[in-house]
C-alpha positions as YAML, in Angstrom:
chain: A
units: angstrom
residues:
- id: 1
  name: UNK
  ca: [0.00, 0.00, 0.00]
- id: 2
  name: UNK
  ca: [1.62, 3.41, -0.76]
- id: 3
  name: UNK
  ca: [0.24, 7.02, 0.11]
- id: 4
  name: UNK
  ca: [0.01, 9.11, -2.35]
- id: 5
  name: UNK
  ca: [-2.22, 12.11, -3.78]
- id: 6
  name: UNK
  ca: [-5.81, 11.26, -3.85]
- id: 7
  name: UNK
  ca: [-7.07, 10.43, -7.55]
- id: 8
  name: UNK
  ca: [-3.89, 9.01, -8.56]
- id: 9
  name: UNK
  ca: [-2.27, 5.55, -9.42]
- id: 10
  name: UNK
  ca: [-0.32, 6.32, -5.86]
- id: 11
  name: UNK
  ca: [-3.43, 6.06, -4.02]
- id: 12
  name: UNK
  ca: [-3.66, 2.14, -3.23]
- id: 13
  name: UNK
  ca: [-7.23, 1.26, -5.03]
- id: 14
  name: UNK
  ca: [-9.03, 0.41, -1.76]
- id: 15
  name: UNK
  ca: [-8.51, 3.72, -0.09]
- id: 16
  name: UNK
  ca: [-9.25, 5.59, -3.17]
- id: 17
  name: UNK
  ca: [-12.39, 3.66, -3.10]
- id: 18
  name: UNK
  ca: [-13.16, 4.63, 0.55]
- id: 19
  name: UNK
  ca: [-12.20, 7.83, -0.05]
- id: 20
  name: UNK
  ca: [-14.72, 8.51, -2.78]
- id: 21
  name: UNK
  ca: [-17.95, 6.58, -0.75]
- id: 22
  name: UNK
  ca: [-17.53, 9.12, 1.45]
- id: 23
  name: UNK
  ca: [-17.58, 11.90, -0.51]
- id: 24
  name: UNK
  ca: [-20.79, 10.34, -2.14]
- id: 25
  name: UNK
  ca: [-22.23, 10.35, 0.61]
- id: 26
  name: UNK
  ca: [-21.64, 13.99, 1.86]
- id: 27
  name: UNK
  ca: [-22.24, 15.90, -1.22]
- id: 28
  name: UNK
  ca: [-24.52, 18.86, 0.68]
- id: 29
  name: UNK
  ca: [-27.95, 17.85, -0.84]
- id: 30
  name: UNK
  ca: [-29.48, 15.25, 1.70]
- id: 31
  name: UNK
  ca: [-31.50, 13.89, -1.49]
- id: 32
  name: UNK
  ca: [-28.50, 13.58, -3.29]
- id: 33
  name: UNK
  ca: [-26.39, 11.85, -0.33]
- id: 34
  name: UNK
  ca: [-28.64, 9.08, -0.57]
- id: 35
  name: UNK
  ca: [-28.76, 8.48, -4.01]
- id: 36
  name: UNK
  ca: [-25.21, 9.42, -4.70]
- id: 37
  name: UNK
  ca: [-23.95, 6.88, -1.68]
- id: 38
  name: UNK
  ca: [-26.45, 4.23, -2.05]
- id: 39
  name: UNK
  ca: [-24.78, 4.06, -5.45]
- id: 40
  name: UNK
  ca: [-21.80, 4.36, -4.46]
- id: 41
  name: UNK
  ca: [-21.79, 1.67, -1.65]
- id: 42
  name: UNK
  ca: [-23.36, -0.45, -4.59]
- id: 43
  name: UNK
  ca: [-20.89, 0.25, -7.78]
- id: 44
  name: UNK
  ca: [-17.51, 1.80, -6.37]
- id: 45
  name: UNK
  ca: [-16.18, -1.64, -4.63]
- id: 46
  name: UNK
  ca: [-16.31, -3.19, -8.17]
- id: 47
  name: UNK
  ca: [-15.08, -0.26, -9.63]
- id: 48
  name: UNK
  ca: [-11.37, -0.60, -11.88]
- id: 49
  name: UNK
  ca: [-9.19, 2.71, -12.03]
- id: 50
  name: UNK
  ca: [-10.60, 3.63, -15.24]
- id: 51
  name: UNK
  ca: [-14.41, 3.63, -13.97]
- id: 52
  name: UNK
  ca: [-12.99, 5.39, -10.73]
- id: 53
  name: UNK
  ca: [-11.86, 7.81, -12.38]
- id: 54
  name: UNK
  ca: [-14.99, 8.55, -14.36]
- id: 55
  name: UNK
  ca: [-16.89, 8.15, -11.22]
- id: 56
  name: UNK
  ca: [-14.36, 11.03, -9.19]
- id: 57
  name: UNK
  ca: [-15.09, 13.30, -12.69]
- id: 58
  name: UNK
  ca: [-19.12, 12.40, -11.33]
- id: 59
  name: UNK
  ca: [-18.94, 13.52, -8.15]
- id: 60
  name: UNK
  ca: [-17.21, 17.25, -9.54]
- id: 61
  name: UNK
  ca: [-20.65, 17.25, -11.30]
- id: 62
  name: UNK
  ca: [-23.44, 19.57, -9.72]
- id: 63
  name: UNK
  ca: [-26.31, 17.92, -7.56]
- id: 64
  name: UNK
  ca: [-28.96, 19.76, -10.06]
- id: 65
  name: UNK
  ca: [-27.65, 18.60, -13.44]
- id: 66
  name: UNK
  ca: [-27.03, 15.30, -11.86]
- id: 67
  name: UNK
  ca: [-30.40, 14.89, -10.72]
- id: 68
  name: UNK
  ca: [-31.98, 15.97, -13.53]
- id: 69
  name: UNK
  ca: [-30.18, 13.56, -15.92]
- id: 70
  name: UNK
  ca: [-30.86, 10.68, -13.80]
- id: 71
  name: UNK
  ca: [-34.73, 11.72, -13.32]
- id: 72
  name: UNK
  ca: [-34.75, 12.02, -16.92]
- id: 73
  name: UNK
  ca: [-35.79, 15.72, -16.94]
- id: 74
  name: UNK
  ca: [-33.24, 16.55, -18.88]
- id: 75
  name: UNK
  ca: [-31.21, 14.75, -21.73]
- id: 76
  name: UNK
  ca: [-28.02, 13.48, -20.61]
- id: 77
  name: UNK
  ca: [-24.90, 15.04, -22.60]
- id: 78
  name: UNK
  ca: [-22.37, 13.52, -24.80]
- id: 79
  name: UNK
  ca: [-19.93, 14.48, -22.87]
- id: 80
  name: UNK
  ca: [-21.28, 12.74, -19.67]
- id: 81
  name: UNK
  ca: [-22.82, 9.61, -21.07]
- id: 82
  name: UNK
  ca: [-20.02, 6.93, -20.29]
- id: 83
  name: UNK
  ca: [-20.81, 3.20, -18.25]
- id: 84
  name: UNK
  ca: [-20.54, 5.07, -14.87]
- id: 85
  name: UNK
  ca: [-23.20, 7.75, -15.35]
- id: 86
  name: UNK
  ca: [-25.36, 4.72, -17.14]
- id: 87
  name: UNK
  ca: [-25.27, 3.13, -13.92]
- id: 88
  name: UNK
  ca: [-26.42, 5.70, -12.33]
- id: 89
  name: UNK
  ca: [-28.83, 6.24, -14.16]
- id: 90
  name: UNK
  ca: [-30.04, 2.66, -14.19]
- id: 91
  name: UNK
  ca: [-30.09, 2.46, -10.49]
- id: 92
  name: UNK
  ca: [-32.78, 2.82, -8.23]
- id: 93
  name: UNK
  ca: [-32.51, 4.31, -5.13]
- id: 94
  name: UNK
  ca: [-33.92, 1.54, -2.13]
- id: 95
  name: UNK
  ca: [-34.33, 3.40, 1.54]
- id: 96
  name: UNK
  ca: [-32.46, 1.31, 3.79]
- id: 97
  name: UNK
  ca: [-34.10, 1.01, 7.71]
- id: 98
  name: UNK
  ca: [-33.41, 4.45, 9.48]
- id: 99
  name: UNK
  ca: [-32.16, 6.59, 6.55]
...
C-alpha cells in the first residue's frame, strides 16, 4: 500500500475507493447523499481505475444537473454519457431502515 495524492495511481485502489464513498455520501444535498452513496456503496467496490476515475469526474458534477439527468428531466450530454453515469442512471434508489 503506498500514500500518495488522492485520484492518482499512488493512491492504493481500496482507499481511493473509501475515499470517494464518502464523498458520495456527503455531497450537501441530503437527497442527493442518498442516491449518490447508495450508489456508491453499490458500484464503487467493483469499480477498476478507469471507472474510478470517471466516477471522481461524477462527483465534480453539480447535484442539479445530476439529478436531472438521472430523473430524466433533462437529456443526458455527450460528454457525460459513459458506463458510470449509465449506472447511475439505471439504479434505483432503495431506503435502507433508518435513513
Amino acid at each position: 500500500m503506498t500514500n500518495g495524492t488522492p485520484g492518482t495511481r499512488t493512491e492504493s485502489l481500496e482507499n481511493r475507493r473509501k475515499r470517494l464513498i464518502f464523498r458520495s455520501w456527503h455531497r450537501g444535498m441530503r437527497e442527493m447523499d442518498l442516491l449518490i452513496g447508495s450508489f456508491a456503496d453499490a458500484h464503487v467496490p467493483d469499480f477498476d481505475h478507469e471507472q474510478l476515475d470517471r466516477y471522481e469526474a461524477l462527483l465534480e458534477l453539480s447535484d442539479p444537473d445530476l439529478y436531472n439527468w438521472y430523473a430524466g428531466r433533462e437529456p443526458l450530454p455527450a460528454e457525460h454519457d459513459n458506463d458510470v453515469m449509465r449506472l447511475l442512471i439505471q439504479f434505483r434508489y432503495t431506503p435502507r431502515m433508518g435513513s
